[in-house]
N, C-alpha and C positions, 0 to 999 in steps of 0.2 A: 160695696159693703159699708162703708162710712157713713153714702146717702141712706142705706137701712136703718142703720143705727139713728141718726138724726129721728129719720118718720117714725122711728118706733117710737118717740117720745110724745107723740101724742096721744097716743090709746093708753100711755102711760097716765098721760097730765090726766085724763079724764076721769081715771081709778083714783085719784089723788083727790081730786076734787070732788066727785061721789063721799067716800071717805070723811071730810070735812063737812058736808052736809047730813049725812045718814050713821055716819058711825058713834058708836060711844064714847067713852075716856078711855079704854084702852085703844080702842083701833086710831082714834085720833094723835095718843101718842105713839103709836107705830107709825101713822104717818109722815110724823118729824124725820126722819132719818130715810122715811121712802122719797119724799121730795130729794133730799142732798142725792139720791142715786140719781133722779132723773135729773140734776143737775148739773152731775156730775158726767152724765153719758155728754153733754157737753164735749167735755175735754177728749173725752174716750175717742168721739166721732173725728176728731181733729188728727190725733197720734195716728190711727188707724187710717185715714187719707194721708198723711206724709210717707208713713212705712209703706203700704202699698203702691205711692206714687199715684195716689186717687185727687190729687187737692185741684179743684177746678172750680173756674167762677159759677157754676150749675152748682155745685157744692156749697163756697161761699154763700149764694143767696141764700139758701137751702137754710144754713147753720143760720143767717142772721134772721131770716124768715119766723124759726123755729123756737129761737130765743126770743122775740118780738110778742109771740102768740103766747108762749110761755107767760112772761111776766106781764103782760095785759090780762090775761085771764086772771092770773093770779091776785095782782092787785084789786080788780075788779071783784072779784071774791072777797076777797076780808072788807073792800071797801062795805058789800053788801051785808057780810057776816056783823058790819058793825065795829070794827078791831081797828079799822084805821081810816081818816079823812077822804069823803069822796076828789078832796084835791087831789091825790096822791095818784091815781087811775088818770084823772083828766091831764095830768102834766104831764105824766109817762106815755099816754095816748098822743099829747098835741105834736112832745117833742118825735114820738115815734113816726105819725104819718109824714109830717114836714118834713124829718130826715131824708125817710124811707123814699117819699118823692124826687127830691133832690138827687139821690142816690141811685132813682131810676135813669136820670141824663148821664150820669157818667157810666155805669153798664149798658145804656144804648152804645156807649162812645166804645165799650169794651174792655173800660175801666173797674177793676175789682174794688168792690167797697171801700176799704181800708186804703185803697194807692188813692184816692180822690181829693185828700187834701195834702199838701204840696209844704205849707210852714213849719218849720220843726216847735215849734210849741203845738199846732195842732198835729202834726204825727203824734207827738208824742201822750197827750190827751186823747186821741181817738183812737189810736191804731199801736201803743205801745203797750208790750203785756205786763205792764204795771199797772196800767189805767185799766186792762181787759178784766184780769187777774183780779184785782181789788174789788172791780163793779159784781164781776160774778159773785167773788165773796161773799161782799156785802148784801146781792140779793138770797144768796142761797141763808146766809147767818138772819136773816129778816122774815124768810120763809120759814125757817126752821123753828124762830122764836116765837112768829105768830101762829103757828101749828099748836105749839106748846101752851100760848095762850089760852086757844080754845080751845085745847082738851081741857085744860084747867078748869074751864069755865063749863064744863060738862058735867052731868050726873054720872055719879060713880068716881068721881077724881076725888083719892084720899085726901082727908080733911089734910093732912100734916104737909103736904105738896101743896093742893089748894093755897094753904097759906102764902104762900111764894106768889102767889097771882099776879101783885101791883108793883111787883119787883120785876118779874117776868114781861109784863106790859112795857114798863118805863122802857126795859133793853130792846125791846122790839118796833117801838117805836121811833128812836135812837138809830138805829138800825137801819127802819124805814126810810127815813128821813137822810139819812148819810147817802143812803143808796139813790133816793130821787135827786137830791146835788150832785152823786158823779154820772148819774145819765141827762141830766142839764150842762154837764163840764164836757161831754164824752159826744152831745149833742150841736151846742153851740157851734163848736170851728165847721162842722159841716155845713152848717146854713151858711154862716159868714163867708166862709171860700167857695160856696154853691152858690149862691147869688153871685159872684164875678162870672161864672159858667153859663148860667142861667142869661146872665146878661150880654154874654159874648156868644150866644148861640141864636 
């Protein structure tokens, strides 16, 4: 049940992003608060493998796989849409595949994502749910603002909202940018204690 819920979030993300390209100002702001659900089935897919006794490293990849495809797409879209620096796609991309590689020798080894770094400053930066919790935040409050953007910047977005535009921009960017430093902070300790693995393998 948990793995459903995760795959369902694809045929989700695609309605989402259809949406963003093809819709108007209202459907665009309807999809501000459609994203935060597909965000949030996140957390939903998580509770429902603990209660059920479902949580297994098929699982984990699954969930970080899903999160991965998520916020690459995503970014890559507004990148395209214009809303935000094509850096912002290439940083989240480089740090993603280097992790993600990395991350493939220790589940060869039969080591679950999150157990692979060993320091308690990176436990606690990679696998603490203040650093999990925060990052989701931040991408979901970043997704959310640059939806709202670009409805704003739509035909049909009442003038007296419209107005809000470069105020709306500023938080979203802000936003943006908070979120690409805690997946650079939430990235780092894995390479730096993957390369001792890497090295010793």
């Amino acid at each position: 049940m948990a793995n459903i819920i995760t795959l369902s979030r694809f045929p989700l993300l695609f309605v989402y992003v259809a949406l963003l390209y093809y819709g108007g100002y209202t459907v665009k702001a309807w999809a501000a608060p459609f994203i935060l659900l597909i965000i949030a089935l996140d957390s939903i897919d998580g509770m429902v493998a603990r209660a059920r006794g479902e949580a297994s490293l098929l699982g984990s990849a699954l969930d970080i796989a899903t999160d991965r495809t998520l916020e690459i797409i995503l970014w890559v879209v507004f990148a395209h849409l214009r809303l935000i620096s094509i850096v912002v796609p290439i940083i989240v991309i480089t740090r993603g595949t280097t992790v993600d590689a990395v991350r493939a020798v220790g589940m060869k080894e039969g080591l679950p994502p999150f157990e692979q770094v060993k320091s308690p400053i990176s436990r606690f930066l990679v696998a603490s749910r203040f650093m999990r919790s925060t990052y989701a935040l931040l991408k979901a409050a970043a997704f959310f603002a640059l939806t709202l953007d670009l409805a704003l910047r739509s035909a049909g977005a009442p003038p007296h909202l419209a107005a809000s535009l470069p105020t709306v921009h500023a938080i979203a960017l802000v936003l943006t940018w908070l979120a690409v430093l805690w997946c650079l902070l939430r990235g780092i300790p894995v390479l730096v204690e993957g390369y001792s693995l890497l090295k010793a393998g």
